[in-house]
N, CA, C and O of each residue as an XYZ file, in Angstrom:
220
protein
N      29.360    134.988      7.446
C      29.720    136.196      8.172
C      28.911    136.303      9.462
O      29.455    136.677     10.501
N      27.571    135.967      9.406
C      26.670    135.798     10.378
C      27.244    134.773     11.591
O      27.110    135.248     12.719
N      27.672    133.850     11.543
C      28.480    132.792     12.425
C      29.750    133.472     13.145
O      30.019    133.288     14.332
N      30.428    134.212     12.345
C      31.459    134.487     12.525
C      31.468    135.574     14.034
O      32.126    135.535     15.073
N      30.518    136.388     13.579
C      30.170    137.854     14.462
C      29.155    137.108     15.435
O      28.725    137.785     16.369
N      28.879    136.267     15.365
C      28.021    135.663     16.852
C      29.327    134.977     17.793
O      29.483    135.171     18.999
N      30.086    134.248     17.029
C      31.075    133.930     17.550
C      31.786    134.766     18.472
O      31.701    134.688     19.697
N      32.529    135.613     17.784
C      33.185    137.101     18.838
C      32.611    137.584     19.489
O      33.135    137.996     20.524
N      30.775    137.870     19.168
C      29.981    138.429     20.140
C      30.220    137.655     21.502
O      30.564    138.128     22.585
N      29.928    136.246     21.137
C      29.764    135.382     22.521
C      31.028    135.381     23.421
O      31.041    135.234     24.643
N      32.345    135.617     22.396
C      33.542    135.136     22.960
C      33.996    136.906     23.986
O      34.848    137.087     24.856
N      33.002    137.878     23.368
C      33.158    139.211     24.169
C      32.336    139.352     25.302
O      32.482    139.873     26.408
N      31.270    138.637     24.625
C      30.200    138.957     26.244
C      31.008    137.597     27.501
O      30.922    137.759     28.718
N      31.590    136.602     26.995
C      32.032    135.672     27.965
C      33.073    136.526     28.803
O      32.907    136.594     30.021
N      34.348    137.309     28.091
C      34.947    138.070     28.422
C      34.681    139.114     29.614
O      35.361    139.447     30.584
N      33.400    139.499     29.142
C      32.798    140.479     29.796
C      31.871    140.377     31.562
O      31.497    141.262     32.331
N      31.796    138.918     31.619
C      31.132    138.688     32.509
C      32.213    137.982     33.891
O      32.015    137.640     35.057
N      33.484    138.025     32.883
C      34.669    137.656     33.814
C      35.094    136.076     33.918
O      35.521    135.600     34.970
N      34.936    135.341     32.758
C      35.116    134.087     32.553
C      36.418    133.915     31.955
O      36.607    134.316     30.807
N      37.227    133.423     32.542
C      38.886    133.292     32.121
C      39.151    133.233     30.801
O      38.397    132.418     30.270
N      40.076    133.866     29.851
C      39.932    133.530     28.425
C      39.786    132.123     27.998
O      38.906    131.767     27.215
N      40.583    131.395     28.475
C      40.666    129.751     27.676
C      39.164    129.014     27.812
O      38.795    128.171     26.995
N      38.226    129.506     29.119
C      36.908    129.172     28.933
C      35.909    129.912     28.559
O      34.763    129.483     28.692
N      36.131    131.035     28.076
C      35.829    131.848     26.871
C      35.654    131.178     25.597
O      34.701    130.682     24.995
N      37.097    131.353     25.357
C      37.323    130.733     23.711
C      36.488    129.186     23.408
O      35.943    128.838     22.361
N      36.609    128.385     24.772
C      36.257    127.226     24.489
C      34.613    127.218     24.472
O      34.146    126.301     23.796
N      33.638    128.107     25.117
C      32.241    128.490     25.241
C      32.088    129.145     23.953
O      31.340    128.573     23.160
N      32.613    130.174     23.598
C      32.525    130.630     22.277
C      32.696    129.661     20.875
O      32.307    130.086     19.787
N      33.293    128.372     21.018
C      33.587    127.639     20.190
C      32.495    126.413     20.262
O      32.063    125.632     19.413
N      32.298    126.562     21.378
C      31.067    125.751     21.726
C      29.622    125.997     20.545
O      29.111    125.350     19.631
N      29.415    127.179     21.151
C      28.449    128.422     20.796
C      28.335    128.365     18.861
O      27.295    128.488     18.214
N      29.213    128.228     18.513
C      29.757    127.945     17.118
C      29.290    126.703     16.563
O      28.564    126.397     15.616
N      29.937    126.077     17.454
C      29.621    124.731     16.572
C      28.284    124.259     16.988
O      27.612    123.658     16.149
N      27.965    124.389     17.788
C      26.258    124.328     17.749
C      25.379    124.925     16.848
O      24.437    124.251     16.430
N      25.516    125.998     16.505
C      25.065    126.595     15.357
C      25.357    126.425     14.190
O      24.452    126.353     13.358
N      26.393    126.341     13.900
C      26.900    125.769     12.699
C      26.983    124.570     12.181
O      27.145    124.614     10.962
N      26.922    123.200     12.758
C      27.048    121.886     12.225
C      25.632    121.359     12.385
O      24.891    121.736     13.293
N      25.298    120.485     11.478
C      24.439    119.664     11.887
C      24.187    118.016     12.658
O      23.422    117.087     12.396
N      25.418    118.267     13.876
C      25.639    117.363     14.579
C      25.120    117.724     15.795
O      25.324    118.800     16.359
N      24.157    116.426     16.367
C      23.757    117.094     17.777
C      24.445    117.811     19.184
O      25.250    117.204     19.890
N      24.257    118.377     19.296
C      24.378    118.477     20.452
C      25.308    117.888     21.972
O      26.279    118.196     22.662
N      24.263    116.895     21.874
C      25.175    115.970     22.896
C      26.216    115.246     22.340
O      27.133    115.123     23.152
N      26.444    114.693     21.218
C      27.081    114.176     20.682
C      28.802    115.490     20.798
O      29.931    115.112     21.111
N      28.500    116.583     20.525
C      29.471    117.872     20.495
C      29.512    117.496     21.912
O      30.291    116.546     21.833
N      29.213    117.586     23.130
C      29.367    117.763     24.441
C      30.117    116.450     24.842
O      30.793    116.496     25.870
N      30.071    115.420     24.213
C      30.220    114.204     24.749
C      31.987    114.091     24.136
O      32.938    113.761     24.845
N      32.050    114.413     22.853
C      33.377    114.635     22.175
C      34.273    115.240     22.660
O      35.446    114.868     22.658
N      33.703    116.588     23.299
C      34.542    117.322     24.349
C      35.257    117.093     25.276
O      36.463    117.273     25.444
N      34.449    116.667     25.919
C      34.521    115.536     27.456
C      35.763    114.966     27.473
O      36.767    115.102     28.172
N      35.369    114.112     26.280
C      36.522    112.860     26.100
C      37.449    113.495     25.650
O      38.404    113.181     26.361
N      37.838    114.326     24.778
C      39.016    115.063     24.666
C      39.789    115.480     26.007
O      40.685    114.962     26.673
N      39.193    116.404     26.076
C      39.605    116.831     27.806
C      40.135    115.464     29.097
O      40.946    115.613     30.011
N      39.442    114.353     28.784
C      39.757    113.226     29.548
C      41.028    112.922     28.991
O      41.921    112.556     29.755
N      41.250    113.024     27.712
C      42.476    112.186     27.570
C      43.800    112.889     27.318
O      44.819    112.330     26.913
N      43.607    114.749     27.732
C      44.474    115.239     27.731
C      45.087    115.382     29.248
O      46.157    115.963     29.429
């Protein structure tokens, strides 16, 4: 439940500071899985990347 409500928090304050929804959701999901997995870091950033490259 704790993950969950940091999640929306982040995905409201992103909202809030005037960051387009889709890079919202995707910072907020960010925000998530950093906290939540025990996969580093860069490794999450680097996965991203390449997603995004090959879309």
């Amino acid at each position: 439940m704790r993950l969950l409500s940091l999640f929306l928090f982040s995905f409201f304050v992103f909202l809030a500071v005037g960051i387009p929804v889709a890079l919202a959701m995707g910072g907020a999901a960010l925000v998530y899985a950093f906290l939540s997995s025990g996969v580093s870091p860069t490794l999450l950033i680097q996965t991203t990347f390449a997603g995004l490259s090959s879309f």
